[in-house]
C-alpha atoms as an extended CHARMM CRD file, in Angstrom:
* protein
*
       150  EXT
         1         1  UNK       CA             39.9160000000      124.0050000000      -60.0210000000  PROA      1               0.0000000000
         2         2  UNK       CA             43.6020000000      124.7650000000      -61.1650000000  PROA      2               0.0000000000
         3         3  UNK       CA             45.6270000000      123.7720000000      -63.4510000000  PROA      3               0.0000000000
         4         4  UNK       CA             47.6710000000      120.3730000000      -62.8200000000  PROA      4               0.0000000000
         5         5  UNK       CA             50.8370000000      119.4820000000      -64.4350000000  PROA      5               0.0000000000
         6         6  UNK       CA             50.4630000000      116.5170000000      -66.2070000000  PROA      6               0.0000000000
         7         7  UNK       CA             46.6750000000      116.1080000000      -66.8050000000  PROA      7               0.0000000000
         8         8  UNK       CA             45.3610000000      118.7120000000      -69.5790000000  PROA      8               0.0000000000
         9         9  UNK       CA             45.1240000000      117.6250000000      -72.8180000000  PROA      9               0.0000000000
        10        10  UNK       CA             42.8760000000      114.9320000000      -74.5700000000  PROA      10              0.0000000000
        11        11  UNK       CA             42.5260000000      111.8720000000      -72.5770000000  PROA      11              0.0000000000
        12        12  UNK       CA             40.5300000000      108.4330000000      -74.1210000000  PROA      12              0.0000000000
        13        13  UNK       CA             37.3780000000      106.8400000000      -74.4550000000  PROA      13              0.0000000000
        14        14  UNK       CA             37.2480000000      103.1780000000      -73.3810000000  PROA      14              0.0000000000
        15        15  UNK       CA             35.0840000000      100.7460000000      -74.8000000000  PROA      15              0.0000000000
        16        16  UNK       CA             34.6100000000       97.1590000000      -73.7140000000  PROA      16              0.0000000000
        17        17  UNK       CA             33.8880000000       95.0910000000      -76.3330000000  PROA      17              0.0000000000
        18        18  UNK       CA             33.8000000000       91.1340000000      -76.5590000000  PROA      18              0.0000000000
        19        19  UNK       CA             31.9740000000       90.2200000000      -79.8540000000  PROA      19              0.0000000000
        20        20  UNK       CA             28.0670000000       90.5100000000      -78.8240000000  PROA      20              0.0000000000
        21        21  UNK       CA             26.0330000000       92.6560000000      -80.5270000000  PROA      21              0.0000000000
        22        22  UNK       CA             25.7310000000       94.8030000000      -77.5900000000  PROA      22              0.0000000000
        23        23  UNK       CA             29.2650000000       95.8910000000      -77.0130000000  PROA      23              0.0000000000
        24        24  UNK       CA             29.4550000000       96.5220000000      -81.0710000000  PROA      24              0.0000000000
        25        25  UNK       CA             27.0070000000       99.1500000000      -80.5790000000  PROA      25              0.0000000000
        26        26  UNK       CA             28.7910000000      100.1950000000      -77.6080000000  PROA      26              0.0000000000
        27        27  UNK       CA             31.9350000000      100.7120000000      -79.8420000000  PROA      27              0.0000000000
        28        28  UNK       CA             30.3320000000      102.6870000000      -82.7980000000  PROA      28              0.0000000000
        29        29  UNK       CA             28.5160000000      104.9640000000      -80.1520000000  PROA      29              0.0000000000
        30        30  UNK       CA             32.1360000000      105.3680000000      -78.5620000000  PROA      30              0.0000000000
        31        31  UNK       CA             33.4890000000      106.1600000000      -81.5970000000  PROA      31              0.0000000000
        32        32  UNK       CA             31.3250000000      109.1120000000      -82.0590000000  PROA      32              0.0000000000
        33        33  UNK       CA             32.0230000000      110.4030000000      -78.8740000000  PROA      33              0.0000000000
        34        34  UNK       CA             36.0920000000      110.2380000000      -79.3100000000  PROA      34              0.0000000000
        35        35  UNK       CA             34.9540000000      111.9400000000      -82.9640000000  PROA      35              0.0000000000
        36        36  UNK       CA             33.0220000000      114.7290000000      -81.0520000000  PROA      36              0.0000000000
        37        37  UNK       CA             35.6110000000      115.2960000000      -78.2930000000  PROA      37              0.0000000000
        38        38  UNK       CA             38.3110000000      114.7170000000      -80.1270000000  PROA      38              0.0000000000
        39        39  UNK       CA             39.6280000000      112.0380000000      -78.1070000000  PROA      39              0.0000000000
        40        40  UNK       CA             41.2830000000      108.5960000000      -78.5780000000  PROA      40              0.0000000000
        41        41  UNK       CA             39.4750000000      105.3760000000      -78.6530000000  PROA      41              0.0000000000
        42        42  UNK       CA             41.1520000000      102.6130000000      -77.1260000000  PROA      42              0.0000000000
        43        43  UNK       CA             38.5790000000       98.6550000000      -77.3960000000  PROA      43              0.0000000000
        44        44  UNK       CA             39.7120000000       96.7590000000      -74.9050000000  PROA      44              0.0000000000
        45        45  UNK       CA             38.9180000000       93.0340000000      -75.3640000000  PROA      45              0.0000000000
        46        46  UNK       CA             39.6810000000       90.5680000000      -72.3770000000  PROA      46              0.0000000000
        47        47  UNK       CA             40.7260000000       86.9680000000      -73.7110000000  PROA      47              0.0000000000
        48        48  UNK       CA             39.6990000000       84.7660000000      -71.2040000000  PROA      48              0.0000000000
        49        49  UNK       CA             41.3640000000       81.1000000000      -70.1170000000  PROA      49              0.0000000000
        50        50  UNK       CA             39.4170000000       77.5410000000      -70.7870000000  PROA      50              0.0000000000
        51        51  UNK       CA             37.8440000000       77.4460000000      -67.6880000000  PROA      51              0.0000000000
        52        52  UNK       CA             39.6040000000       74.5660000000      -65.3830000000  PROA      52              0.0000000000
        53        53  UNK       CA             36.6950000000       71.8510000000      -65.9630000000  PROA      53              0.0000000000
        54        54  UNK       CA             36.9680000000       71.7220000000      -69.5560000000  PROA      54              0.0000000000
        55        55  UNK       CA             40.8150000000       71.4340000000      -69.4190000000  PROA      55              0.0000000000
        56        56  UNK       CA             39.9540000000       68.5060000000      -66.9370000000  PROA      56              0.0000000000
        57        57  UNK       CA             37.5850000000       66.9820000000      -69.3100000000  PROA      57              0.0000000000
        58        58  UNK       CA             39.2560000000       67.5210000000      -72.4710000000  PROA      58              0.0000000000
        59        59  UNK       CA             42.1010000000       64.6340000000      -72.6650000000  PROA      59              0.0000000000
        60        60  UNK       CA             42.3260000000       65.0680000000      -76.4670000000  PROA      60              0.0000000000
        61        61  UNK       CA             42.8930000000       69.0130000000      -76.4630000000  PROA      61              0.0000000000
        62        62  UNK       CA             40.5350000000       69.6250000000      -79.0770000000  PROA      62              0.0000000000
        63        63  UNK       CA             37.8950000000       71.7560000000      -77.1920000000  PROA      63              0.0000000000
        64        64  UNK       CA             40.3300000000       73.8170000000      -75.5020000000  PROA      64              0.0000000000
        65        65  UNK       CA             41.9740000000       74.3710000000      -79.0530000000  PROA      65              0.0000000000
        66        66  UNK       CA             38.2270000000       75.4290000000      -80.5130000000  PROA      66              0.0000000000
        67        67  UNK       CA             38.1220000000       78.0320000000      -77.5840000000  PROA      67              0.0000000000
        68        68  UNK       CA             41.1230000000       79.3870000000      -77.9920000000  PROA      68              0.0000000000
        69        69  UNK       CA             40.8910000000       79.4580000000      -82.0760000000  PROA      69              0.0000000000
        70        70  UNK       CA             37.1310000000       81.1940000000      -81.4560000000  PROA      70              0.0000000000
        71        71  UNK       CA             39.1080000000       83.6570000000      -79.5480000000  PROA      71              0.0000000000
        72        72  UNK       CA             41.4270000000       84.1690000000      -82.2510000000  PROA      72              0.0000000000
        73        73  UNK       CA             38.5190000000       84.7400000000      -84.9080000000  PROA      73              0.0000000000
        74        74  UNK       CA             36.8400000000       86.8560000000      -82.2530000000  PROA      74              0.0000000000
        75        75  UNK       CA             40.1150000000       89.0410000000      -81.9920000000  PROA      75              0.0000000000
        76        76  UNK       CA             40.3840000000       89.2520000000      -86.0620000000  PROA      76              0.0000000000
        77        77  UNK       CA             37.0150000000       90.6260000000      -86.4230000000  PROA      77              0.0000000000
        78        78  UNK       CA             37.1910000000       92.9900000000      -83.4830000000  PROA      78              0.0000000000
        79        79  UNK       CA             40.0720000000       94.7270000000      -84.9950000000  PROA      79              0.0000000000
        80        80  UNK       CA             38.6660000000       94.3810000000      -88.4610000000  PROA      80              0.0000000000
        81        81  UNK       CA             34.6750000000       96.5390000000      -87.1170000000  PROA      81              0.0000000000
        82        82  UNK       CA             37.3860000000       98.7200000000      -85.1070000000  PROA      82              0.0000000000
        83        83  UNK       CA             39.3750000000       99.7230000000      -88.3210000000  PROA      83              0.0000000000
        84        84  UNK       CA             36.3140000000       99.9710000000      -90.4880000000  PROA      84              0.0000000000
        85        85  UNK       CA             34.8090000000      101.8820000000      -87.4550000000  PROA      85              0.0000000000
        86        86  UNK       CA             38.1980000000      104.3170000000      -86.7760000000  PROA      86              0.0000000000
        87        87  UNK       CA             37.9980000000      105.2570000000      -90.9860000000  PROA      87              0.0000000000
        88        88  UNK       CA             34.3730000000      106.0680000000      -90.8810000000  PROA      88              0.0000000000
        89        89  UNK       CA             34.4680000000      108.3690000000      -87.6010000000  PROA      89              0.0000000000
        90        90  UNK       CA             38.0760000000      109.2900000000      -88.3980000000  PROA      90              0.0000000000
        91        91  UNK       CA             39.1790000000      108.8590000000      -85.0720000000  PROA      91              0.0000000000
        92        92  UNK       CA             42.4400000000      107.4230000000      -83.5770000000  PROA      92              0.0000000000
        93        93  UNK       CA             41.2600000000      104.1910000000      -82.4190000000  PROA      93              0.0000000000
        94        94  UNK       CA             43.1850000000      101.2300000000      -81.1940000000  PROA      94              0.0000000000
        95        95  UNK       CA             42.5110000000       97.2480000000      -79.6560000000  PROA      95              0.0000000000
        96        96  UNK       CA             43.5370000000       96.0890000000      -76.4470000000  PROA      96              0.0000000000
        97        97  UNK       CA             43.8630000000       92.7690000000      -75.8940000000  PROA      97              0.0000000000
        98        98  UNK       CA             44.9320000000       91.0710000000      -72.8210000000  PROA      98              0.0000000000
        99        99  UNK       CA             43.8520000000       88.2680000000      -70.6140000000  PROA      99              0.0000000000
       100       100  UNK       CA             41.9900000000       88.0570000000      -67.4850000000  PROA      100             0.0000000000
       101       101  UNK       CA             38.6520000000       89.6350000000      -65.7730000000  PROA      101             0.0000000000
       102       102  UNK       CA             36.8720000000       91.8570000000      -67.8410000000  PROA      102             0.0000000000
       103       103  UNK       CA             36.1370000000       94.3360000000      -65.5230000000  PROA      103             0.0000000000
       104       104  UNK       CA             40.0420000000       94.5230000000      -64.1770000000  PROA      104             0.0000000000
       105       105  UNK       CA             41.1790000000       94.7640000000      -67.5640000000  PROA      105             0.0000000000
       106       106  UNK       CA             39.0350000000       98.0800000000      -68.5790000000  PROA      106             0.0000000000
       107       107  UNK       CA             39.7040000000       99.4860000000      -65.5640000000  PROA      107             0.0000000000
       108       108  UNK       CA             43.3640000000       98.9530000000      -65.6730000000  PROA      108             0.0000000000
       109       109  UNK       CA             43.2760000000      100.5690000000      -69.6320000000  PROA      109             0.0000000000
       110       110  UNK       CA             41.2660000000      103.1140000000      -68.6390000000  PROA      110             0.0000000000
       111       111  UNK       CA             43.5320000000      104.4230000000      -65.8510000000  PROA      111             0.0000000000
       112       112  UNK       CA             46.5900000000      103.5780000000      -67.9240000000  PROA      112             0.0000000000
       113       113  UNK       CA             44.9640000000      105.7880000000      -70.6360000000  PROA      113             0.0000000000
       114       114  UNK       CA             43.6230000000      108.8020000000      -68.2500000000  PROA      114             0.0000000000
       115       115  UNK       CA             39.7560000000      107.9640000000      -69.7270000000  PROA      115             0.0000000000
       116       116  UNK       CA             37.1770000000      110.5690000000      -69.7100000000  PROA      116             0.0000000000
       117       117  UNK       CA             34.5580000000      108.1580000000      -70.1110000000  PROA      117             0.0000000000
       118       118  UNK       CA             34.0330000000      103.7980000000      -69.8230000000  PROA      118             0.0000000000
       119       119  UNK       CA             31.0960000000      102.7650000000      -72.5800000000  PROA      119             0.0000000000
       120       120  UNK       CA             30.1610000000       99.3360000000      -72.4980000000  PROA      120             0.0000000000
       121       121  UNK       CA             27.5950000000       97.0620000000      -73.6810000000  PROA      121             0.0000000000
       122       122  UNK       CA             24.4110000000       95.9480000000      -71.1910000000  PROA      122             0.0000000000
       123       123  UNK       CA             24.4980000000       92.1340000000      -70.4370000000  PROA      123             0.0000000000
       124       124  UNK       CA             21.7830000000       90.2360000000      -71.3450000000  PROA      124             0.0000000000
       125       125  UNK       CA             23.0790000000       86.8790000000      -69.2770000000  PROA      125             0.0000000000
       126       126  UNK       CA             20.6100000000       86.3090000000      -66.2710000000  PROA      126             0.0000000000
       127       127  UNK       CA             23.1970000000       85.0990000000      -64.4680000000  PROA      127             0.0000000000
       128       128  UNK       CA             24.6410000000       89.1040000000      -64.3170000000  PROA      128             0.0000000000
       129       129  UNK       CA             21.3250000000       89.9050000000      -62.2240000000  PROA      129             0.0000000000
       130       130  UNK       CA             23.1930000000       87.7890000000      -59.3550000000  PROA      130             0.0000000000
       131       131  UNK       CA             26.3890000000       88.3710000000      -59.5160000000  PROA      131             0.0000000000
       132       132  UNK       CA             27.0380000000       91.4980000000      -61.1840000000  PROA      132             0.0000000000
       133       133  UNK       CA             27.3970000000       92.6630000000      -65.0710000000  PROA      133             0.0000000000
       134       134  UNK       CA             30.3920000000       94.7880000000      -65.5790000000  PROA      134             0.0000000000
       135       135  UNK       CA             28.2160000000       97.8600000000      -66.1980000000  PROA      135             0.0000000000
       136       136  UNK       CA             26.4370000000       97.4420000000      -62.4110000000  PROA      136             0.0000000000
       137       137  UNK       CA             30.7030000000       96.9970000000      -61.3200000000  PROA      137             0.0000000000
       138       138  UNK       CA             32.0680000000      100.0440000000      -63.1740000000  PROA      138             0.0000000000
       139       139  UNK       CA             29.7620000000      101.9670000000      -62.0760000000  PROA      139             0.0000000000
       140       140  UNK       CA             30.2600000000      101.4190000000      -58.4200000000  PROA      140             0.0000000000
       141       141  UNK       CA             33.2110000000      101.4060000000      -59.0240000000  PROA      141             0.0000000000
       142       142  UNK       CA             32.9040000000      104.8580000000      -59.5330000000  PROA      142             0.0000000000
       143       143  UNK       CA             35.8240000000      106.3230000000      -61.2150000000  PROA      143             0.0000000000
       144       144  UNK       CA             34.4700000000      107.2450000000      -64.3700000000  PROA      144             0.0000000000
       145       145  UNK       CA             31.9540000000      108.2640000000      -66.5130000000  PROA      145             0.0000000000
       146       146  UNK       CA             30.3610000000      105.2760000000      -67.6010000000  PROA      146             0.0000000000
       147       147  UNK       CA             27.5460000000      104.7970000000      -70.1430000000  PROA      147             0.0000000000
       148       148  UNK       CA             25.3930000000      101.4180000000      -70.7470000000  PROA      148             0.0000000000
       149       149  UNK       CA             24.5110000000      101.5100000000      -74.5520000000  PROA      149             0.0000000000
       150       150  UNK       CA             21.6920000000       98.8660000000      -74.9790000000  PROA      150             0.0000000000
């Protein structure tokens, strides 16, 4: 394989994270692997909308405002672990936050970011069994490495 303008040096680790014990494991273990390859780390955190029957249901506004405030609080201590996290490892680490599908979302940072690798956390929802956790979808996906940290 030859060399190709434009692609050599370091490229990222991407971590999903959303809060759940899970994906904060997910994050420390990525976090040693951007310390061992010297790599960035980039957490990317998907904000997601009131879903449309709860903005039907709630006239007064108040449990839309409690999911978007727990999203706020979530955010907070996400970048709070990721800073502890980035001065333990001593890595170059840094949150993404956007809104919309998780699984669109990492893969979007990851090619933005030229990844070398996807960690994420394993689901424990039943419902993923059905329709799909985002580990089972990045890794058809197929693109990149991709480890499931339980």
């Amino acid at each position: 394989m030859g060399f190709e303008l434009g692609t050599d040096g370091p490229g990222a680790i991407v971590v999903g994270v959303d809060g759940s014990p899970t994906s904060l494991r997910a994050a420390a273990y990525a976090a040693g692997l951007a310390r061992r390859q010297h790599t960035k780390l980039i957490a990317v955190y998907a904000r997601t909308s009131p879903t449309t029957l709860l903005t039907l249901a709630d006239h007064s506004g108040l449990a839309t405002h409690a999911v978007l405030q727990t999203q706020d609080e979530l955010e907070t201590q996400l970048r709070t672990e990721l800073e502890r996290q980035s001065s333990i490892w001593g890595v170059d680490a840094r949150l993404v936050v956007r809104r919309g599908d998780p699984f669109t979302l990492v893969t979007e940072v990851a090619k933005e970011t030229r990844a070398e690798a996807v960690v994420v956390g394993s689901s424990a929802s039943v419902g993923h069994r059905i329709a799909g956790s985002l580990a089972i979808r990045l890794v058809k996906y197929g693109r990149w490495p991709v480890t499931v940290v339980p």
